[in-house]
C-alpha positions as CSV (number, residue, x, y, z in Angstrom):
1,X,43.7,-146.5,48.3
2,X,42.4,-149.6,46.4
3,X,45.0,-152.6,46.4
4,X,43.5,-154.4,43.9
5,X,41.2,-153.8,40.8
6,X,38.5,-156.3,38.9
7,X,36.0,-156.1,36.8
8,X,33.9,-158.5,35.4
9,X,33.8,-159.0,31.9
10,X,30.0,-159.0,31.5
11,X,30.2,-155.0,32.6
12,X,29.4,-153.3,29.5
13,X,31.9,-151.0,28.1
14,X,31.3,-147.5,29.4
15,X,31.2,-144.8,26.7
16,X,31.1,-140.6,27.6
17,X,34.5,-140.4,28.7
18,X,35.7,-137.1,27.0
19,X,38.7,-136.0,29.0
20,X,42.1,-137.1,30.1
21,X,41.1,-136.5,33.4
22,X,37.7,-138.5,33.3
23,X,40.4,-141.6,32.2
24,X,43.7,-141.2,34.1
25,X,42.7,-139.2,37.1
26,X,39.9,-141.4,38.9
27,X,41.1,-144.4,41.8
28,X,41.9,-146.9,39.1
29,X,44.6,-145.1,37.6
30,X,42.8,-145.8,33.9
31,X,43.2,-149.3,33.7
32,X,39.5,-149.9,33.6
33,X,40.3,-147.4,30.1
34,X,43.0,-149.8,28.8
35,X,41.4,-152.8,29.6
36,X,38.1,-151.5,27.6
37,X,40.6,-150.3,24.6
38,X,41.5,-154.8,24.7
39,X,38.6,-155.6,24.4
40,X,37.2,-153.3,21.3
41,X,40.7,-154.6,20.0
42,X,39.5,-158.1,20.5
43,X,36.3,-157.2,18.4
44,X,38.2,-154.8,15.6
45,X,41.6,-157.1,15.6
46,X,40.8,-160.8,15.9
47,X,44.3,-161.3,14.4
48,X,45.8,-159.9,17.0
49,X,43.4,-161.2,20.0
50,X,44.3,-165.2,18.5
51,X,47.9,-164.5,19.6
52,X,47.1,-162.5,22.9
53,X,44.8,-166.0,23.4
54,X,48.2,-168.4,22.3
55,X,50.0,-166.1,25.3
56,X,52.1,-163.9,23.2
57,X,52.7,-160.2,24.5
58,X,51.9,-158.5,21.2
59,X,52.5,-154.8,20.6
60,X,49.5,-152.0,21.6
61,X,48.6,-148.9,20.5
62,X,50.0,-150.1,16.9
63,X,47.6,-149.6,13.5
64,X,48.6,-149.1,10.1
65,X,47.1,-145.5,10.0
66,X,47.4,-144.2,13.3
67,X,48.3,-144.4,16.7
68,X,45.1,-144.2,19.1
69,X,46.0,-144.4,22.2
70,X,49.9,-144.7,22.7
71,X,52.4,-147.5,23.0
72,X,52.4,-149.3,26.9
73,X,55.5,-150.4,28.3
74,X,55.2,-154.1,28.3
75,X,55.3,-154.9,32.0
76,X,53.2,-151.7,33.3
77,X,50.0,-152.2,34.7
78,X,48.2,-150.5,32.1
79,X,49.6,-152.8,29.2
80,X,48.6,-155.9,31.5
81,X,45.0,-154.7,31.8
82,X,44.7,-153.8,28.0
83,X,46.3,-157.8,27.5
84,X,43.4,-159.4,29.7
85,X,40.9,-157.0,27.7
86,X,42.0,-158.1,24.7
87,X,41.7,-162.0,25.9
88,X,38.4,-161.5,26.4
89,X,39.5,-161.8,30.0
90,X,38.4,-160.1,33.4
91,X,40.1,-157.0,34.5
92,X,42.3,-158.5,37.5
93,X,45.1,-156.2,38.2
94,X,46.9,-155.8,41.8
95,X,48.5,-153.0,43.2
96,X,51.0,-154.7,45.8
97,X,51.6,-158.0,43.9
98,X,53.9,-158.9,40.9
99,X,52.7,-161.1,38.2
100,X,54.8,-162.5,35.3
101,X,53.9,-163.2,32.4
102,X,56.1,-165.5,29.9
103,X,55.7,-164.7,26.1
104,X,55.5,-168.4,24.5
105,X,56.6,-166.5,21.4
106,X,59.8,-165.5,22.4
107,X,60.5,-167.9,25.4
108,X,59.9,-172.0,25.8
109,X,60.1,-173.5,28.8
110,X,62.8,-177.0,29.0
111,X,62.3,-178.7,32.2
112,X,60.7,-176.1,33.9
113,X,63.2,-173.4,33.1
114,X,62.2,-170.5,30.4
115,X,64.5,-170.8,27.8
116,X,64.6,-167.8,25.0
117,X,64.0,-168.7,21.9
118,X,66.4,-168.2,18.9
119,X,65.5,-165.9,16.3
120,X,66.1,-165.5,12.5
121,X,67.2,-161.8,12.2
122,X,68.0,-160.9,8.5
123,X,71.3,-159.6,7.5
124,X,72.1,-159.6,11.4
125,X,70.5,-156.4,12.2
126,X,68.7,-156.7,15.2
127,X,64.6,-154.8,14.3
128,X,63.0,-153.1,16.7
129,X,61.8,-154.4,19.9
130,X,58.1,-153.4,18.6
131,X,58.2,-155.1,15.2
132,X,57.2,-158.7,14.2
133,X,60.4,-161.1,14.4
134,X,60.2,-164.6,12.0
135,X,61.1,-167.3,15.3
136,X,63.1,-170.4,14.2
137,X,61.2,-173.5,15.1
């Protein structure tokens, strides 16, 4: 078994894949899928690809008509190859070794420390950990 997955962002995006099995099933676990599903995001979205590019984890699998191709748990392997795909960004993904990533959105760093940031919720309800959230400056 692989220990660690790249692929350059030159490789064109492969088309033809018609089952779940074709995508999930093969060595890479479908990350080479997600990471292609970033980067047609980066050309239909360029909204959403400025803030990926400002290092802010945004939501995936999120339109305003349909759901595509799921929500990824932030923090999963697949939601970290569909980031770097949607930065425009080489697939670079490791098996064995943890990577963290800080949100600049909703963390700051003070003195080398990450600090959350405070948020404005209105009328104190707390939204959904998916939806957009107004950050006090």
């Amino acid at each position: 078994m692989t220990t660690h997955l790249t692929r350059s962002i030159e490789t064109p995006i492969r088309d033809g894949l018609a089952t779940a099995s074709e995508i999930w099933d093969g060595p890479d676990k479908g990350l080479i899928f997600c990471w292609e599903q970033g980067r047609k995001e980066r050309e239909e979205k360029p909204e959403l690809a400025a803030r990926a590019d400002k290092d802010e984890l945004v939501p995936v699998g999120r339109s305003d008509d349909a759901d595509d191709h799921g929500i990824w748990k932030r923090g999963s392997l697949q939601y970290l190859a569909w980031w770097q795909g949607l930065r425009g960004e080489n697939l670079n993904v490791s098996f064995v070794h943890k990577v963290e990533i800080v949100c600049l959105r909703v963390f700051t760093t003070e003195k080398g420390k990450k600090v959350q940031r405070k948020f404005l919720f209105p009328r104190r309800k707390k939204p959904s950990p998916f939806d957009d959230v107004p950050v006090r400056e």
